[in-house]
C-alpha positions as CSV (number, residue, x, y, z in Angstrom):
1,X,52.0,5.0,3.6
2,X,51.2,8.1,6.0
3,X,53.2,5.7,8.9
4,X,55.7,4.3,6.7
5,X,56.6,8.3,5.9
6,X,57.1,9.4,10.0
7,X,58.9,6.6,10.5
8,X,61.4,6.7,8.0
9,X,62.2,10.5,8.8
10,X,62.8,9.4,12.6
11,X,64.7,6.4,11.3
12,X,66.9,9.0,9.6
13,X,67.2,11.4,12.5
14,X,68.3,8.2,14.5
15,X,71.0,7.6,12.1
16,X,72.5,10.4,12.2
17,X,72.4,11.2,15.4
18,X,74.7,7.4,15.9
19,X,77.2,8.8,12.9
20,X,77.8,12.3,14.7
21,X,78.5,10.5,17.9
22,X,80.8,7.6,16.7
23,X,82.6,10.2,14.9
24,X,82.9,11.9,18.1
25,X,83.6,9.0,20.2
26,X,86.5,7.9,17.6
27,X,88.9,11.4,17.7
28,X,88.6,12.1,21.6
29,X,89.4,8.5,22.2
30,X,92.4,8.8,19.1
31,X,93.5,12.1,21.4
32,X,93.5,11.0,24.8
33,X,95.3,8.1,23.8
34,X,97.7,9.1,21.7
35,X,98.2,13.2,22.4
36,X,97.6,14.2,19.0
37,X,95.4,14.9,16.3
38,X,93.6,12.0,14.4
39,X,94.2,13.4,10.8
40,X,97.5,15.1,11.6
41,X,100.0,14.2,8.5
42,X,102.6,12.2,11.4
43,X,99.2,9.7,12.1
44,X,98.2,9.2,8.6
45,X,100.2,6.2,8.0
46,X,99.6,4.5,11.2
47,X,95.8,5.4,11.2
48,X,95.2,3.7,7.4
49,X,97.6,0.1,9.2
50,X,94.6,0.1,11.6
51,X,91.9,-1.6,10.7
52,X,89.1,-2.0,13.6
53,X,86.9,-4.6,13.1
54,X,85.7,-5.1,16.5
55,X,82.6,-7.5,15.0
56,X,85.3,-10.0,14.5
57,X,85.6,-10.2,18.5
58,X,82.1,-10.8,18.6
59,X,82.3,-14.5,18.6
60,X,78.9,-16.0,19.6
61,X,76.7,-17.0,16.4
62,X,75.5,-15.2,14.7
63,X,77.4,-12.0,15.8
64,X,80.6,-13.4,14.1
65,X,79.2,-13.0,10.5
66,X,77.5,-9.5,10.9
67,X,78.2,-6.1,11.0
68,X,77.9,-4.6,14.6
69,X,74.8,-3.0,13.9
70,X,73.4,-5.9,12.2
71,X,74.6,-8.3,15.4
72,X,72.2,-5.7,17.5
73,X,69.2,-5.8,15.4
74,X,69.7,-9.8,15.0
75,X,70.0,-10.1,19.0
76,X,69.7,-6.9,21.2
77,X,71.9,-7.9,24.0
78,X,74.4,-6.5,26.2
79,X,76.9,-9.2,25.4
80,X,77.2,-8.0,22.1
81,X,78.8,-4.9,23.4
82,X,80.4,-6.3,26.1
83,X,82.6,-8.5,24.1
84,X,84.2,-5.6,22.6
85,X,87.6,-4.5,23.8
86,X,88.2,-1.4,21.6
87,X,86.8,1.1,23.6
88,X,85.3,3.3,21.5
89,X,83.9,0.7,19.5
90,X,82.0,-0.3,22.3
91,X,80.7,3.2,23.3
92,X,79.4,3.0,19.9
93,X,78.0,-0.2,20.0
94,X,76.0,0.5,23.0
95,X,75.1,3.7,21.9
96,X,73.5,1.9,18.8
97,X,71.7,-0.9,21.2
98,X,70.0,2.0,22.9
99,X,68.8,3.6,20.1
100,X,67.4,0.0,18.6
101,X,65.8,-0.7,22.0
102,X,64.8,2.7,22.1
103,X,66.3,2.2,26.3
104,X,68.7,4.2,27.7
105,X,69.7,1.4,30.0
106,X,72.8,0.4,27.5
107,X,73.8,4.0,27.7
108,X,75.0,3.2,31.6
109,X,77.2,1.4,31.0
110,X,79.5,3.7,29.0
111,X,82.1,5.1,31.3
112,X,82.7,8.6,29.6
113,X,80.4,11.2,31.3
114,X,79.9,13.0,27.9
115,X,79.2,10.0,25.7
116,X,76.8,8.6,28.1
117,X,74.7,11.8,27.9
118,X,74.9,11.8,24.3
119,X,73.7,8.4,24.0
120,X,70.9,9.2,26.4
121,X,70.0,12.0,23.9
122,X,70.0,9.5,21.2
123,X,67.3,7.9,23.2
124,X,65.3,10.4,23.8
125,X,65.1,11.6,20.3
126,X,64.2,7.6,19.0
127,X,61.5,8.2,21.8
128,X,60.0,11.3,21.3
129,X,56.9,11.1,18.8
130,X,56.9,13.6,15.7
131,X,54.2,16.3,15.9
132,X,51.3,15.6,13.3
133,X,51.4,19.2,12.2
134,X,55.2,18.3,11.2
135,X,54.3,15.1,9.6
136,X,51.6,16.7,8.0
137,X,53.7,19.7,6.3
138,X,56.3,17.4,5.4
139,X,53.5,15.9,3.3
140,X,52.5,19.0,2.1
141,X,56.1,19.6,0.8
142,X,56.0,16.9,-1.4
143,X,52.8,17.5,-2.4
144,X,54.0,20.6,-3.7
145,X,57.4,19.5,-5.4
146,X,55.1,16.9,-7.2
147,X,52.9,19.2,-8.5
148,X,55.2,21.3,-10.1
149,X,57.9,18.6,-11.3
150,X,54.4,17.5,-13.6
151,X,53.7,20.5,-14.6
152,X,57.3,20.9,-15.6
153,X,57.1,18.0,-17.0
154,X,54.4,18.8,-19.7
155,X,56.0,22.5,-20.3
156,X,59.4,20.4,-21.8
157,X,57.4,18.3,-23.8
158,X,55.2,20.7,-25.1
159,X,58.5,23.0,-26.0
160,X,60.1,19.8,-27.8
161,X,56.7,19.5,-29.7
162,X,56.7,22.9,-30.9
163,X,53.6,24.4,-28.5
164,X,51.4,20.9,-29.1
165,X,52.0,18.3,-25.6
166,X,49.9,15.9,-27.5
167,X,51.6,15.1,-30.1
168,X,52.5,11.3,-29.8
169,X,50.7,11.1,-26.7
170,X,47.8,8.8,-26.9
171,X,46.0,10.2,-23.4
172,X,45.0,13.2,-26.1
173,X,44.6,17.0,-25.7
174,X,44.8,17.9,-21.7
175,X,41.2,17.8,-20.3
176,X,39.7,21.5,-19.5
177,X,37.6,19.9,-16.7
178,X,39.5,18.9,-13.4
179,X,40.8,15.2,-13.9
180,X,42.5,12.8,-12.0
181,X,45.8,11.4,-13.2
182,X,45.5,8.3,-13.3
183,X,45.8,4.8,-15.5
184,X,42.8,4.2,-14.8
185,X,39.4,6.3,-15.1
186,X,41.3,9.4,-15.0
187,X,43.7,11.3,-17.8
188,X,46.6,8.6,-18.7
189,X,49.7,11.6,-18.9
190,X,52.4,8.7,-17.9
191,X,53.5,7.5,-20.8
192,X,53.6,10.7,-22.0
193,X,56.1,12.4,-19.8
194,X,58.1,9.4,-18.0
195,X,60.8,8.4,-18.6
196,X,61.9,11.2,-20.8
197,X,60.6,13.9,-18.7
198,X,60.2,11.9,-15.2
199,X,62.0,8.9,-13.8
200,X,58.3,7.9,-12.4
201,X,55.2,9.7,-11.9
202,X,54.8,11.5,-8.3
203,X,51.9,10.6,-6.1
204,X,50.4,12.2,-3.2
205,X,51.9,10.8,0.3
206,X,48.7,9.9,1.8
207,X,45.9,10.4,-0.5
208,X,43.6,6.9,-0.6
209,X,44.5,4.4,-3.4
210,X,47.3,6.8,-4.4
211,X,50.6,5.0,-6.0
212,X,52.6,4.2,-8.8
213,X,53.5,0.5,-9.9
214,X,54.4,0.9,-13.3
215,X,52.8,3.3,-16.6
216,X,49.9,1.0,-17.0
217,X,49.1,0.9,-12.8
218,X,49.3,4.2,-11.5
219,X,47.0,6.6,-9.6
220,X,48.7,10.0,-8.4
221,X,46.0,11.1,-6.5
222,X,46.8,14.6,-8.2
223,X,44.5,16.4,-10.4
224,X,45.2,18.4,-13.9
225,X,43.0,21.1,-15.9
226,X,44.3,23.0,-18.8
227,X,42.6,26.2,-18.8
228,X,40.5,26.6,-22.4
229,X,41.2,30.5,-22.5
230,X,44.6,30.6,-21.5
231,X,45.9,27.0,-22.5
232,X,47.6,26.9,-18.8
233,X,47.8,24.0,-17.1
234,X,47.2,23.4,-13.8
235,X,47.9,20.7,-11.7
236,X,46.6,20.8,-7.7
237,X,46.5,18.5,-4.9
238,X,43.2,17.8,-3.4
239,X,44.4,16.2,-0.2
240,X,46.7,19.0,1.0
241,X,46.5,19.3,4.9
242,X,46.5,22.5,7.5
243,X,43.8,23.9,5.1
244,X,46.0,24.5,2.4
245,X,46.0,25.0,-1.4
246,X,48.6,23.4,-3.6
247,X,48.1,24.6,-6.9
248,X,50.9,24.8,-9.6
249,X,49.3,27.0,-13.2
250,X,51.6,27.3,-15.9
């Protein structure tokens, strides 16, 4: 799950480092070629005629039924690119075959100085590892927007049942010794607070044997203590990194 979290946050930076640079790609090629402005109100009604589809010139199986992006992934070869005339569609096309086979060597063969580099930085960000410090305080972020969303959670449903959480909940009174939430062997708040109060219950990102499945199969890996003195509740996450404490009281 720790993996599956890096990975996805340099999937995303990968995307949207291919939007910006299609989008750039598309209005300098719209302006060298045409002298104007791609959104001034003299191109609107030619721009919405056009309708590039250069996947449709893509016709060796199985580009001819995919989406460009979908054609790399399915096959990662130059031709794919190649058989594009539109140029721009191309530069994008290659720039997206770079970033797949995480190679600049598609990148050479765009012919515009500027997009090349750009596509080369495209690479180099799909290439460059993520810090575990940064992993591990993106972790910690979520720990801490879990955390509280729960212990948000119980202060609604305590205010809809007049000052008493338990009411109608058949986990019982909050626990005044630390517990595990948890479905099983632990203090069963699900039901109790999902899904009027939360679309699902939170889980910590990495902590072992941490998920949720359903109500009846869930372990958040997060722990809860209501405070016999006080009545606050507290909820804190035990496998928060870089030596901190994440610890929401309420």
């Amino acid at each position: 799950m720790n993996a599956r979290k890096g990975f996805s946050m340099v999937v995303l930076l990968i995307v949207a480092g291919i939007v910006a640079l299609s989008a750039g790609i598309g209005a300098r090629y719209f302006i060298e070629n045409t002298g104007k402005s791609p959104d001034s109100e003299s191109n609107l009604s030619e721009t919405k005629k056009q309708k590039p589809t250069p996947v449709s010139q893509l016709s060796t199986p199985p580009f001819s039924q995919a989406t460009t992006t979908g054609a790399i992934v399915t096959n990662p070869e130059f031709s794919a690119c190649e058989n594009i005339t539109d140029e721009r569609a191309k530069n994008s096309c290659y720039t997206e075959l770079a970033a797949v086979m995480k190679n600049r060597a598609p990148c050479e063969k765009i012919q515009d100085q500027y997009f090349r580099d750009k596509c080369i930085e495209i690479v180099v960000l799909a290439t460059t590892p993520i810090p575990p410090t940064q992993l591990a305080e993106a972790r910690n972020t979520q720990r801490r927007s879990d955390v509280a969303a729960i212990v948000n959670a119980i202060g609604q449903r305590t205010a809809d049942n007049r000052g008493t959480f338990e009411t109608g909940c058949a986990a019982g009174v909050i626990p005044t010794a630390s517990t595990k939430i948890s479905s099983t062997n632990g203090y069963d708040i699900a039901p109790c607070v999902t899904p009027t109060y939360l679309m699902r219950m939170p889980f910590d990102p990495s902590a072992a044997g941490a998920h949720y499945t359903s109500n009846i199969d869930y372990n958040t890996g997060y722990f809860i203590q209501k405070d016999s003195v006080t009545g606050q509740v507290s909820v804190r996450a035990p496998s928060a990194e870089l030596n901190e404490t994440i610890t929401v009281t309420r």
